[in-house]
BAFI-3210 file (N, C-alpha, C; in Angstrom, 3 decimals, decimal comma, padded with zeros to 6 digits):
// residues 49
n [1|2|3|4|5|6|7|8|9|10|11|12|13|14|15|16|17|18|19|20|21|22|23|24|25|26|27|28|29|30|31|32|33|34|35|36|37|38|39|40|41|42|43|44|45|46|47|48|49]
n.u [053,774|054,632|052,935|051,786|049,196|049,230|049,834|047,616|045,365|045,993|045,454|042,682|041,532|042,643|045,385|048,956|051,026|053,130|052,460|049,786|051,771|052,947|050,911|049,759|052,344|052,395|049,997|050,155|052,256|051,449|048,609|048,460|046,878|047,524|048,364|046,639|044,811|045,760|046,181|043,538|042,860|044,360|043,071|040,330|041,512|042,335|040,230|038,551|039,483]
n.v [052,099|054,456|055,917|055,168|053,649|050,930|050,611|052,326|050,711|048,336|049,230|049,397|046,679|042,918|042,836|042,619|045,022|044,061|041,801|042,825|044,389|042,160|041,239|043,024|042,903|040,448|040,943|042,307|041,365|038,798|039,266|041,291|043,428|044,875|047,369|049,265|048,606|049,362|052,519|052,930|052,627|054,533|056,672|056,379|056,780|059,337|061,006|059,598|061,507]
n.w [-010,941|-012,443|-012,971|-010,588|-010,697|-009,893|-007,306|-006,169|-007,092|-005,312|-002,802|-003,390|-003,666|-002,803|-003,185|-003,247|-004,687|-005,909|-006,986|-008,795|-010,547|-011,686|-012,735|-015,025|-016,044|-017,353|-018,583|-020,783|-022,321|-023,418|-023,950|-025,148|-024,142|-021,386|-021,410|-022,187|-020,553|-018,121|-018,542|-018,644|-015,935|-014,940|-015,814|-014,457|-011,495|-011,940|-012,186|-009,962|-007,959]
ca.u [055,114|054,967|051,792|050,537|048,032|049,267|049,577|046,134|044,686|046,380|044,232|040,892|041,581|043,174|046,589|049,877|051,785|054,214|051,106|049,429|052,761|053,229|049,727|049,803|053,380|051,931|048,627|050,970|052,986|050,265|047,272|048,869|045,711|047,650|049,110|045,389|044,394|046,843|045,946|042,009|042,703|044,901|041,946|039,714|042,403|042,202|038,625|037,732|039,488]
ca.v [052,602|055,372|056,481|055,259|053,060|049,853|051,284|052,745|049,427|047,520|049,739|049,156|044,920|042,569|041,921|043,353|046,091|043,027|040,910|043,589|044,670|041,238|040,576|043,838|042,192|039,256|040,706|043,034|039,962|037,821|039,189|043,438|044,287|045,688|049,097|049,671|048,477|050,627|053,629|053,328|052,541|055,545|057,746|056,241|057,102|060,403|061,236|059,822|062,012]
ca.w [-010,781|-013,761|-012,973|-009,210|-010,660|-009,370|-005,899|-006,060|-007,402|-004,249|-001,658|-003,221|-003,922|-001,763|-003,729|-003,174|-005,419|-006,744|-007,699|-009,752|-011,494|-012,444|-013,752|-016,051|-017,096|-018,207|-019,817|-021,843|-022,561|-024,026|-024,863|-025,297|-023,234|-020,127|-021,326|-022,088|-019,113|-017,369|-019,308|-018,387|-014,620|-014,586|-016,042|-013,371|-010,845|-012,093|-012,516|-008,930|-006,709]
c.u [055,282|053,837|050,772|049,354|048,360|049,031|048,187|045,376|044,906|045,122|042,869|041,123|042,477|044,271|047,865|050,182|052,089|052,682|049,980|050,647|052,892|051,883|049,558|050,995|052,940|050,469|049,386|051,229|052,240|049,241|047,270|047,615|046,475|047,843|047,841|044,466|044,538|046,041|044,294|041,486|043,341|043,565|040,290|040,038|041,986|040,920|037,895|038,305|038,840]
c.v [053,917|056,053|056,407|054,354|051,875|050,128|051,081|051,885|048,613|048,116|049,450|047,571|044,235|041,796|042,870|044,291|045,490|042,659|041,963|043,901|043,927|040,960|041,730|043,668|041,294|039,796|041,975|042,009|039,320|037,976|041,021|043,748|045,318|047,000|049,329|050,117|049,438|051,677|054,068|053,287|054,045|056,850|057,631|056,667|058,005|061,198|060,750|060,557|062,910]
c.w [-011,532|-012,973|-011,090|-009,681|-009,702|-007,493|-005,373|-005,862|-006,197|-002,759|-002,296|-003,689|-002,903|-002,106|-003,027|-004,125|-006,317|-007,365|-009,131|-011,027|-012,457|-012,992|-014,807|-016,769|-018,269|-019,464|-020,922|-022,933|-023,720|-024,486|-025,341|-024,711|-022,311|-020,663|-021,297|-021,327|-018,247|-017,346|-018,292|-017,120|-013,960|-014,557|-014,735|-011,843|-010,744|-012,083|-011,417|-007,927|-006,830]
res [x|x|x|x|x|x|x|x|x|x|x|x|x|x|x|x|x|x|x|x|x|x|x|x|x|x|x|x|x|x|x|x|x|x|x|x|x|x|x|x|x|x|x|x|x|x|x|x|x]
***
């Protein structure tokens, strides 16, 4: 949403938009991984076009 990752992430896996959003909710949530996560999918994002 901020950044286009989740989006991005939906075309190369076989989840929805919602379904990603909510699983980087939850791993925020519970284990603070997601922003991380986020962060290092964004730079992958960025670095393969």
């Amino acid at each position: 949403m901020i950044l286009g990752v989740c989006e991005w992430l939906s075309t190369r896996v076989n989840f929805t938009v919602k379904e990603i959003r909510i699983f980087f909710v939850l791993l925020a949530i519970f284990a603070g991984f997601g922003i991380g996560a986020y962060l290092i999918l964004w730079l992958v994002k960025v670095l393969s076009n």
